[in-house]
C-alpha positions, 0 to 999 in steps of 0.5 A, spaced: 929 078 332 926 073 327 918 076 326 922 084 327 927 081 321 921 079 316 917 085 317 922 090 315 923 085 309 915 085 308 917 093 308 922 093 304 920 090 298 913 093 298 915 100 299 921 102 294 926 108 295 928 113 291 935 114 292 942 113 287 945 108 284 951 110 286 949 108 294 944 104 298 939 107 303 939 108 311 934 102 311 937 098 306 943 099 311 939 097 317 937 091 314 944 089 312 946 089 319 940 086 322 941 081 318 948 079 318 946 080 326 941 075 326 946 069 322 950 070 326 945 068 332 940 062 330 942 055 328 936 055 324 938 052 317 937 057 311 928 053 308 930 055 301 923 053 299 919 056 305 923 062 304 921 062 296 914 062 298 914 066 305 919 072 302 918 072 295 911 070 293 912 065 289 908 059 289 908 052 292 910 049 286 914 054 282 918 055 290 919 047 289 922 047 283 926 054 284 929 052 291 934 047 287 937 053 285 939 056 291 939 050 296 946 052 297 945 057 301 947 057 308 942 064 312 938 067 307 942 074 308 943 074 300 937 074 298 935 078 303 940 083 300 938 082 294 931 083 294 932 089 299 937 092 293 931 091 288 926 094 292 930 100 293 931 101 285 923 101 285 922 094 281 915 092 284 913 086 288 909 082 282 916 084 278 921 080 284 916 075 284 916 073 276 924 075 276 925 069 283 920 064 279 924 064 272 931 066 275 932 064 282 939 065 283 939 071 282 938 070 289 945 068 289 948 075 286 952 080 290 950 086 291 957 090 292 961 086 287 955 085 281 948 089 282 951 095 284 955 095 278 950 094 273 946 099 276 952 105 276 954 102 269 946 102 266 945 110 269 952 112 265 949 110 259 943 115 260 938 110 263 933 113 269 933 108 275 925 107 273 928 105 267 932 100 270 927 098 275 923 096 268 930 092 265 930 087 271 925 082 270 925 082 263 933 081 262 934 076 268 941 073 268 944 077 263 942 083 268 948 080 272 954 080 266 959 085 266 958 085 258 950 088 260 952 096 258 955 093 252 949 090 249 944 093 251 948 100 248 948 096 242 940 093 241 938 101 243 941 102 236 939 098 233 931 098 235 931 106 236 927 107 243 928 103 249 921 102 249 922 099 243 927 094 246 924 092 252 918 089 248 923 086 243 926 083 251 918 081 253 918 077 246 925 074 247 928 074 254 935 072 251 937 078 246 941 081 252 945 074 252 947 074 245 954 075 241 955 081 238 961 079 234 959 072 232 951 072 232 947 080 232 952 084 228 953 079 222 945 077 221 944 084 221 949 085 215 946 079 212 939 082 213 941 089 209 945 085 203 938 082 202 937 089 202 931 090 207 931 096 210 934 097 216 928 101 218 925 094 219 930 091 224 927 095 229 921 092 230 920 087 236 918 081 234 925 081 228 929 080 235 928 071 234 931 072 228 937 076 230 940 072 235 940 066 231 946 063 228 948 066 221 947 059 218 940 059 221 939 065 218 941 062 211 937 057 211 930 061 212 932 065 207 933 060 202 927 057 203 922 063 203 925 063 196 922 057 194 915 060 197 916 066 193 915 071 199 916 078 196 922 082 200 917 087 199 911 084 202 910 085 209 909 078 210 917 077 208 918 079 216 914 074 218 916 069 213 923 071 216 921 069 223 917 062 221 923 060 217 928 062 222 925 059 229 924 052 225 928 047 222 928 045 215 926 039 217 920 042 222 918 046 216 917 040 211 913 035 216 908 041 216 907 042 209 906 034 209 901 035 214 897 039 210 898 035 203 895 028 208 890 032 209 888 034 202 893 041 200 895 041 194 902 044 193 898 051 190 894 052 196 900 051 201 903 056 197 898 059 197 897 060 204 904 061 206 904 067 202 898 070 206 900 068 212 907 064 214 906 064 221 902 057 219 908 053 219 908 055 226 903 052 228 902 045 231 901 039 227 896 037 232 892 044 231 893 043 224 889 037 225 884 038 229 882 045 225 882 042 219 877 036 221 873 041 224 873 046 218 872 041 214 868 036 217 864 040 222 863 047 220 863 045 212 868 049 209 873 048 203 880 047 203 881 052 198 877 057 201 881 056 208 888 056 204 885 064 203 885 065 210 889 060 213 888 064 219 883 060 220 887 054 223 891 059 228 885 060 231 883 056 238 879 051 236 876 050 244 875 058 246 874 061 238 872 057 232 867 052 236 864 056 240 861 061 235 860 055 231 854 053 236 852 060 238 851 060 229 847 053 228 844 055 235 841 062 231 840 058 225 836 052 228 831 058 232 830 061 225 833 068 228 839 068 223 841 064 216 848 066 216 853 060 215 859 058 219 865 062 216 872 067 216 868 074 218 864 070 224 871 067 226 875 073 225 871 077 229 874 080 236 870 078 242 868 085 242 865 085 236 862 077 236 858 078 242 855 085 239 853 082 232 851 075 235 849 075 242 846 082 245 841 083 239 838 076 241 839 077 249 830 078 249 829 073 244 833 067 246 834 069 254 841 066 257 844 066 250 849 069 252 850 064 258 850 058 254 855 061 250 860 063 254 859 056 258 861 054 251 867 057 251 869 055 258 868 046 255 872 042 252 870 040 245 865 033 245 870 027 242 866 026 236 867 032 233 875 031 233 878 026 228 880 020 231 887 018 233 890 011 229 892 006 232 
């Protein structure tokens, strides 16, 4: 009974249906009575961790952590539910896998009483069950809530499309959780007496700012003042979402970082104006980029001020490795370029057809030696020290 229960489970959740919202199918069905049949004849505990790792595809480690979520359960009937119904409304096995792994009391959920629900309530609102089978593992636990119609209806306004929407979930899984009254509708307001253009809210990645307090909200906006960010400038946007996703206090020990390492107050001007996400950047890449591009690579503060960018960039798999595959050309006399923002910026694409393949039959395994580069830790002696 046992292996027969585990290979309709394995069926189920890798061979969705097709059938309404409203109604579950004859093998969801079947396996509801089997289940409930096979609880009631084995004493066999409820393995939460095995279960996890056997049933939902989640690895030993994360089933580890997650089956402290569900350690309460007594049989897995639920979860067998659970994942019978999701399968049913056509969410993919890699998709059930992620949803367990970050939210495994959804396991827990009734299907009657709350999923169900959910999906009758989002198909009255004009979504199609593919649709909904795409809003599932990026809404999580608001999935579960009785004010999901709701808000979702609301966030559809605001960002135009669906798709739209689900990009902005993928960039902040906690939208759908929002208050509405308290939070959305009022930084909104805020946004537009600043005289954005409601147009702009639309964009996905404005989502982290629109679910932080008012009071947060302010706070950025005051302080992109200080820097000068044009309201007019695209950058404002992003201005927006560094300011607002840091502290005050977080956004001032990263001015501090640059100006103990040589900015004055015109270059961190400077460079925030052409790109505010540097303030989001980590001290400790800060550090590191700027020893390396000053120290290494040669460059000079005022010219990385011009293009900040250059300390987003991984020092390990982007900034180092062309670095050495530049100095490796130069030493062989095959090219007298200098280490700089054009080689840095770059795609991979690009890179690797201006600086690799012309050189394939001229410096034989190039390519190797720099893809083993990207693959290495940066040596020691190129980092700066730490203090005592």
């Amino acid at each position: 009974m046992i292996h027969l229960r585990a290979r309709i489970i394995s069926f189920l959740v890798h061979s969705p249906s097709r059938h309404p919202a409203s109604r579950f199918s004859p093998i969801f069905a079947l396996h509801r009575n089997l289940s409930a049949t096979t609880t009631s004849t084995t004493a066999t505990p409820f393995a939460a961790e095995d279960y996890l790792v056997a049933t939902c595809g989640v690895t030993r480690a994360q089933a580890l952590k997650a089956s402290k979520k569900i350690s309460h359960l007594k049989s897995s009937s639920k979860p067998d539910a659970v994942l019978a119904f999701l399968s049913d409304l056509g969410v993919p096995r890699s998709d059930i896998t992620t949803l367990v792994a970050v939210d495994p009391r959804f396991l827990c959920a009734s299907v009657e009483r709350t999923l169900a629900p959910r999906v009758t309530e989002l198909s009255e609102l004009g979504l199609s069950r593919s649709q909904i089978a795409r809003l599932v593992p990026l809404a999580l636990c608001s999935f579960r809530s009785s004010s999901l119609s709701r808000n979702l209806d609301f966030w559809l306004s605001v960002f135009g499309s669906y798709d739209k929407l689900l990009k902005a979930l993928r960039m902040n899984s906690g939208l759908l959780a929002a208050d509405l009254d308290k939070v959305a509708k009022p930084n909104l307001a805020l946004l537009q007496q600043c005289g954005l253009n409601p147009s702009l809210f639309s964009e996905p990645f404005i989502s982290r700012v629109l679910v932080r307090t008012p009071q947060q909200v302010q706070d950025a906006l005051a302080h992109i003042d200080k820097f000068g960010v044009s309201q007019n400038s695209r950058m404002f946007l992003y201005a927006l979402v560094a300011f607002t996703v840091q502290s005050p206090e977080k956004l001032t020990d990263k001015i501090q970082v640059l100006e103990t390492l040589g900015w004055s107050h015109d270059d961190v001007l400077l460079a925030v104006k052409k790109m505010p996400g540097i303030l989001t950047v980590s001290e400790d890449r800060l550090q590191r980029n700027m020893h390396f591009l000053t120290k290494v690579a040669g460059l000079e503060i005022s010219y990385i001020a011009q293009r900040p960018v250059l300390l987003k960039y991984s020092l390990e798999r982007r900034l180092f490795p062309r670095y050495r595959l530049l100095k490796l050309l130069n030493e062989k006399g095959l090219l007298d370029l200098r280490f700089d923002y054009y080689a840095a910026s770059l795609s991979e694409k690009k890179f690797l057809a201006k600086f690799v393949h012309p050189y394939k039959e001229s410096l034989p395994g190039l390519a190797d030696v720099y893809a083993s580069t990207c693959a290495q830790k940066i040596p020691m002696e190129l980092l700066p020290k730490k203090e005592n």
